[in-house]
C-alpha positions in Angstrom: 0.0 0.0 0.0 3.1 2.4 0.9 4.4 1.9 -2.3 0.8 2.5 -4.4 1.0 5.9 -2.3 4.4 6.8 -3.0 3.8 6.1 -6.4 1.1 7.9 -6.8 2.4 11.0 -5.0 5.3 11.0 -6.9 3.3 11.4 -10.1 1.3 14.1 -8.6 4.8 15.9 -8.0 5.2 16.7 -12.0 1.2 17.9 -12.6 1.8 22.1 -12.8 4.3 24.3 -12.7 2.1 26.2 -10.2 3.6 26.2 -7.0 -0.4 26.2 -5.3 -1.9 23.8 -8.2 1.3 21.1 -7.3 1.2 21.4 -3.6 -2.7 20.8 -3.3 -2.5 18.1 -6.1 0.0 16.4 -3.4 -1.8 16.9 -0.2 -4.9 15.9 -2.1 -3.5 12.5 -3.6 -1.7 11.5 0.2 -5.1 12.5 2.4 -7.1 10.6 -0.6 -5.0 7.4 -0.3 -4.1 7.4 3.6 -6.4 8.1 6.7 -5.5 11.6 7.3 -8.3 14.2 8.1 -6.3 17.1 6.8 -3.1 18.5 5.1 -1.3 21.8 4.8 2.2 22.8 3.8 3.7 25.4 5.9 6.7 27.8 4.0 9.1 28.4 6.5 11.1 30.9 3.7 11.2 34.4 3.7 8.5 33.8 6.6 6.2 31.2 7.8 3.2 31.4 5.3 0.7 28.7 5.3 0.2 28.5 1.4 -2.1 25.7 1.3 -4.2 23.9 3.3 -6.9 21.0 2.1 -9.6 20.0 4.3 -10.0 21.8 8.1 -7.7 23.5 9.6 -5.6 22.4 12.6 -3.2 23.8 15.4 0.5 23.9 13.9 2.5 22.5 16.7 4.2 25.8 18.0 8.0 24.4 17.8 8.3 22.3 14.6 11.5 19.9 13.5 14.3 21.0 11.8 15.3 17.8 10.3 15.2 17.5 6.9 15.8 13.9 6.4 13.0 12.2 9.0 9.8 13.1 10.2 8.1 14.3 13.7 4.7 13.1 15.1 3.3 15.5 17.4 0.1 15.0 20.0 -2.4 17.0 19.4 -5.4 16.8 21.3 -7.3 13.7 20.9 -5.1 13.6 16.8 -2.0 13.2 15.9 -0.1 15.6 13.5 2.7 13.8 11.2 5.6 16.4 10.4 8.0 15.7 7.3 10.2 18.7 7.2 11.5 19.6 3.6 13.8 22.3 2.2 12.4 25.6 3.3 9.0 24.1 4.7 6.9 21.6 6.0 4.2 19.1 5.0 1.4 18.5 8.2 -0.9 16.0 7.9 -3.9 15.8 11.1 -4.9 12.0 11.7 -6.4 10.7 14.6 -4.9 7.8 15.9 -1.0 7.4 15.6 -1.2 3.7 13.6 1.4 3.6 10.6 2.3 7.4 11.0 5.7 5.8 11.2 5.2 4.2 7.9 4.1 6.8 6.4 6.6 9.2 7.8 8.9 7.1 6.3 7.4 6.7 2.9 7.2 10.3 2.8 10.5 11.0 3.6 11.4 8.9 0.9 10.9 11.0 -1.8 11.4 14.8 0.0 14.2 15.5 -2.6 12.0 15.2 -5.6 9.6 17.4 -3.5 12.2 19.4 -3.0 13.4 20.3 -6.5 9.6 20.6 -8.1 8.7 23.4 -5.2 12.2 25.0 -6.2 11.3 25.1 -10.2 7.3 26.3 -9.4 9.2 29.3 -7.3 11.9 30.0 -10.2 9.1 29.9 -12.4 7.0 32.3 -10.2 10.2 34.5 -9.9 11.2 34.0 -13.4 7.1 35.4 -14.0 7.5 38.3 -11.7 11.0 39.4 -13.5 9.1 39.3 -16.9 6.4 41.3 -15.5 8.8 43.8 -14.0 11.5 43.9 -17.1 7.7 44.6 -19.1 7.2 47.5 -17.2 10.2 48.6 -17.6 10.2 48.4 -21.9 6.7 50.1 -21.4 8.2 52.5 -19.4 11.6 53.3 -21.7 9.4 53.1 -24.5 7.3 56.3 -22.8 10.1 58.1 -21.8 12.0 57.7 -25.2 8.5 58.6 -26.9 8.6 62.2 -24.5 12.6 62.4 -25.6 11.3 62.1 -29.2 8.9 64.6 -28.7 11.2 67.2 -26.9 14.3 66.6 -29.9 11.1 67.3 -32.6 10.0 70.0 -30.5 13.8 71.8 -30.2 14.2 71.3 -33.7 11.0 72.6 -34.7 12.2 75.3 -32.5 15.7 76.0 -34.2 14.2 75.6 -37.5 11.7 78.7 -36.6 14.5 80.8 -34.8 15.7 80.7 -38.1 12.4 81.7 -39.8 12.3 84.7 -37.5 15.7 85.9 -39.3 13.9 85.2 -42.9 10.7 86.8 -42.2 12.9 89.7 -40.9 14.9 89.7 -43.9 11.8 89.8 -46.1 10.1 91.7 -44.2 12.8 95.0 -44.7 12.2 95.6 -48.8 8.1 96.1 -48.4 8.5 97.8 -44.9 11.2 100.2 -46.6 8.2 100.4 -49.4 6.0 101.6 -47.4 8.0 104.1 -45.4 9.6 105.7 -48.7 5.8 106.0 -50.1 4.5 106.9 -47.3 7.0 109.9 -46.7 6.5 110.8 -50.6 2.7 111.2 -49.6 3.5 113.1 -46.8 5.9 115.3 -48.7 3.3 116.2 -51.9 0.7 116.8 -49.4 2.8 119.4 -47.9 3.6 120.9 -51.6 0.0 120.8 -52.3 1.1 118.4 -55.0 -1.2 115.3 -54.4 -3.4 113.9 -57.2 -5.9 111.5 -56.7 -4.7 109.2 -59.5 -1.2 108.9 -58.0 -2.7 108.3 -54.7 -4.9 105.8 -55.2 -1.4 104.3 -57.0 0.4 104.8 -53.9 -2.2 103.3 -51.6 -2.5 100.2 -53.9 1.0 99.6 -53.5 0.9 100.0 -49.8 -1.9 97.5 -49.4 0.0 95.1 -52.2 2.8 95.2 -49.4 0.9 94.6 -46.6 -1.1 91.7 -48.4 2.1 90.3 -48.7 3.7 91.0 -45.3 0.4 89.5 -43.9 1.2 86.4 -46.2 4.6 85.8 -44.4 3.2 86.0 -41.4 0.3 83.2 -42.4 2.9 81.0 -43.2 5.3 81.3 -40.1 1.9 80.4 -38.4 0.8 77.6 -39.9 4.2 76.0 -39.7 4.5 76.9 -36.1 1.0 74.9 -35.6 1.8 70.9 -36.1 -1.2 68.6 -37.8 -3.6 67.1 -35.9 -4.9 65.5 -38.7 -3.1 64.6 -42.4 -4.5 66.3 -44.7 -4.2 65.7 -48.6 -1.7 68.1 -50.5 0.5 68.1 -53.6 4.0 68.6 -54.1 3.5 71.5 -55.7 2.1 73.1 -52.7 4.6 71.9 -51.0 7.2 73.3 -52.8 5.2 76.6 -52.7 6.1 77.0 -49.0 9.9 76.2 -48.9 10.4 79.1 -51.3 8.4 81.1 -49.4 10.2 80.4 -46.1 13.6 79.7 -47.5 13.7 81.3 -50.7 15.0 84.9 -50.3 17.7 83.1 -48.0 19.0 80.2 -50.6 18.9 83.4 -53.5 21.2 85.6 -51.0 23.6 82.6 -51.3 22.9 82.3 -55.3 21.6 78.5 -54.6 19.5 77.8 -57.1 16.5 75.7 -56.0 14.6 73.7 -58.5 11.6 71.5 -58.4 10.6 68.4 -61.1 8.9 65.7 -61.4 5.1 64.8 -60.8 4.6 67.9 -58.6 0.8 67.5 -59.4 -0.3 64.4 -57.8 -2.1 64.8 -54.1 -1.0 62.8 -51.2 -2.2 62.2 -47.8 0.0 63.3 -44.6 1.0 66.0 -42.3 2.0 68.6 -44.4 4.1 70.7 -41.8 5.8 67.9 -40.0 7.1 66.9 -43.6 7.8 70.6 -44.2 9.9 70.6 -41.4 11.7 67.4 -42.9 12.4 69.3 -46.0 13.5 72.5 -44.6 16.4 70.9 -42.0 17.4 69.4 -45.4 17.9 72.2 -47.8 19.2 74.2 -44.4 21.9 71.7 -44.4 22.7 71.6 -48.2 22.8 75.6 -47.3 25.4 75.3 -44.9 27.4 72.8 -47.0 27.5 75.1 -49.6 29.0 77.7 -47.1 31.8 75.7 -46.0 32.6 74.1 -49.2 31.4 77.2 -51.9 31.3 76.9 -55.2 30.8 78.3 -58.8 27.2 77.3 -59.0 25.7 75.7 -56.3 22.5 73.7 -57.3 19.5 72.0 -55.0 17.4 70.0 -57.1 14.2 68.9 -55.6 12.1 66.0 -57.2 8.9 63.9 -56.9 7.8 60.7 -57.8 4.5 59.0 -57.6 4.4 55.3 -57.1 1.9 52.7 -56.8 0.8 53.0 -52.8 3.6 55.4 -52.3 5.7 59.0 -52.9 9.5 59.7 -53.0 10.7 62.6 -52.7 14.8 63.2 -53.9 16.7 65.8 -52.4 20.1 66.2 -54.1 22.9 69.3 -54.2 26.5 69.5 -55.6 28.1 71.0 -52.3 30.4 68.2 -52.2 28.9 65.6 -50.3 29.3 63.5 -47.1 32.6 62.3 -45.9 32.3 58.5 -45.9 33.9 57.9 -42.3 30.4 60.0 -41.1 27.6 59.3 -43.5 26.5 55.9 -41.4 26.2 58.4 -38.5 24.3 61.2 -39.7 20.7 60.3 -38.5 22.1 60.1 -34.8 21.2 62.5 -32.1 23.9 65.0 -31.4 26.1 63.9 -34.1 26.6 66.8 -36.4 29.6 67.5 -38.8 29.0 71.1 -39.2 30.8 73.2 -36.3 29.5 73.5 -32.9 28.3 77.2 -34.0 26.3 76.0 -36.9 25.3 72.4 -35.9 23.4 71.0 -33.0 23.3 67.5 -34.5 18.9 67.3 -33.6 18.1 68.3 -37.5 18.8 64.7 -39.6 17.9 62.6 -35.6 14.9 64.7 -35.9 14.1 64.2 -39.9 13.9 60.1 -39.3 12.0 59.9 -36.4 9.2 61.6 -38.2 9.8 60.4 -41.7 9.8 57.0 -39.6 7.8 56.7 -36.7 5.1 59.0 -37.5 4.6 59.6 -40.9 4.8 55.7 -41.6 7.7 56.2 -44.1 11.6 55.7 -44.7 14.4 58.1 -45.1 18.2 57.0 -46.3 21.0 59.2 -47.3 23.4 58.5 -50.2 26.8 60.6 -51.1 29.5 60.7 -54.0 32.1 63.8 -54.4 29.9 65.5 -55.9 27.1 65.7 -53.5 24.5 64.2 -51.2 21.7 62.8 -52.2 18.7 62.2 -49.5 15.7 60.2 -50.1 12.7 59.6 -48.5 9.5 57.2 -49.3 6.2 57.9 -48.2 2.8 56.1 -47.9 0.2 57.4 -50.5 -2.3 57.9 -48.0 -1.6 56.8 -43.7 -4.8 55.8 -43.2 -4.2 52.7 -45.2 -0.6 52.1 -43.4 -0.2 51.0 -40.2 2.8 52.1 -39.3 1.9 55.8 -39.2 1.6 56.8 -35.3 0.0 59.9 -35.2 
């Protein structure tokens, strides 16, 4: 009969890998097969726990055995409680009368080591679980706190990039305000000759209002950069294109870069027009200042579209010399910038890929000869039909 018992309990030992689920399915089978009223196993490590218990519950004797290689039978009232210490705990079963405790102490004891070993794997498990859980967290946390990093390097760029609109709008703004003052004070002075005609008034006042239309303009389209998307929206190159010569027009002519757009330039796409703006504009800013530190007879940008299938690429290509191989691999890194530390905070290309990227669903690369750099970048027709756009 020992033996059927042992057997039995042995195979119970290997059922689950839950530490509970195991220890009931062993208490269970030795109370089934033996003439105990009750079993519980008491964890003695980090503290004693009573993890499980099947049937009533009895006294635990108040000093219990240390040995880990027999067994103790303790009086308990009218019953009898048989005691087989194990590694960091102890099985109690209640019984009431004391015949073959002995035996089954013995039997017991007989396979403690295999015991032994299964609660140790059902507690690596259970810690192995709890590390998962934790080292979860932890990605989910990283992956927030790299998404608010993202957001802050955008945002600083987006930044930079407008510190320098400021300059251009400032720059365009002095030829109409000068317009203005010079016919304003010619007003001022016929009036004061008695000179003024109507005609060459209403001239005059045409041309102030043509430069206010168009200093109201610039300031339309510092605001709307200044604003990001909320939604995409569907636009063409063309209009596209419109804007970067508005914003960096006058300063690419003051450096006699000539900027020129082909391709399909017609076609509308879907996506967030200023967030791919800003793309573009830390681009051509940096063919800018290539140019400047590398000048030449006639420096070109050429700027050009292509529609596919599902998707748009857009090349971006100068003649300012290109990208010293021992840097190219590192150009879309954060900080990394091979312009000086006056020009160059290394956010602008770091910046350019996590949008292109990780919100507008797209790719960006970079290729470079002697003659110049050539950047490309591959966008979805329309997000809404690409999951890997975040926004």
């Amino acid at each position: 009969m020992s033996n059927s018992i042992e057997y039995k309990c042995i195979n119970a030992i290997g059922n689950s890998l839950e530490l509970d689920r195991m220890l009931t399915e062993i208490i269970t089978t030795f109370i089934r097969l033996t003439s105990a009223i009750s079993g519980t196993y008491l964890s003695t490590t980090p503290y004693p726990t009573n993890i499980i218990t099947i049937g009533n519950e009895f006294d635990i004797p108040d000093s219990l055995s240390n040995n880990t290689e027999g067994y103790e039978i303790y009086r308990a009232a009218s019953n009898y409680v048989l005691d087989i210490p194990i590694e960091k705990g102890h099985f109690l079963f209640l019984f009431s009368h004391n015949t073959d405790l002995a035996i089954l102490g013995n039997m017991f004891s007989n396979f403690r080591i295999k015991l032994s070993n299964a609660i140790n794997a059902c507690r690596s498990v259970e810690e192995l679980r709890s590390l998962n859980t934790v080292l979860s967290n932890q990605v989910i946390e990283e992956k927030s706190i790299n998404k608010i990093n993202e957001k802050l390097i955008v945002d600083q760029s987006r930044m930079a990039i407008m510190g320098e609109m400021i300059g251009m709008i400032a720059h365009q703004w002095r030829q109409p305000i000068t317009i203005i003052g010079m016919v304003a004070n010619n007003l001022i002075f016929d009036i004061n000759l008695g000179e003024s005609v109507s005609e060459k008034l209403l001239d005059d006042l045409e041309l102030i209002d043509k430069q206010v239309h168009y200093l109201s303009q610039t300031i339309d389209d510092f605001r709307n950069f200044s604003r990001p998307n909320k939604l995409p929206q569907s636009f063409t190159p063309l209009q596209i294109s419109k804007e970067i010569v508005t914003i960096l027009g006058k300063k690419l002519e003051e450096h006699r870069i000539i900027l020129s757009f082909n391709g399909d330039m017609e076609s509308p796409f879907v996506s967030y027009k200023n967030e791919l703006l800003q793309v573009f504009l830390n681009i051509l800013s940096n063919s800018k200042d290539a140019f400047n530190e590398h000048p030449i007879d006639n420096p070109v940008i050429t700027f050009q579209s292509k529609v596919e299938v599902n998707s748009i690429q857009f090349f971006i290509q100068d003649n300012a010399g290109g990208i010293p191989p021992d840097i190219i691999e590192h150009i879309f890194e954060p900080y990394f910038s091979s312009k000086n530390a006056k020009n160059g905070t290394g956010l602008g290309l770091y910046m350019s890929a996590i949008i292109i990227e990780k919100h507008l669903g797209g790719t960006i690369s970079v290729s470079s000869d002697h003659v110049g750099s050539l950047f490309s970048i591959t966008l979805p027709i329309d997000p809404n039909k690409d999951s890997n756009s975040v926004y």
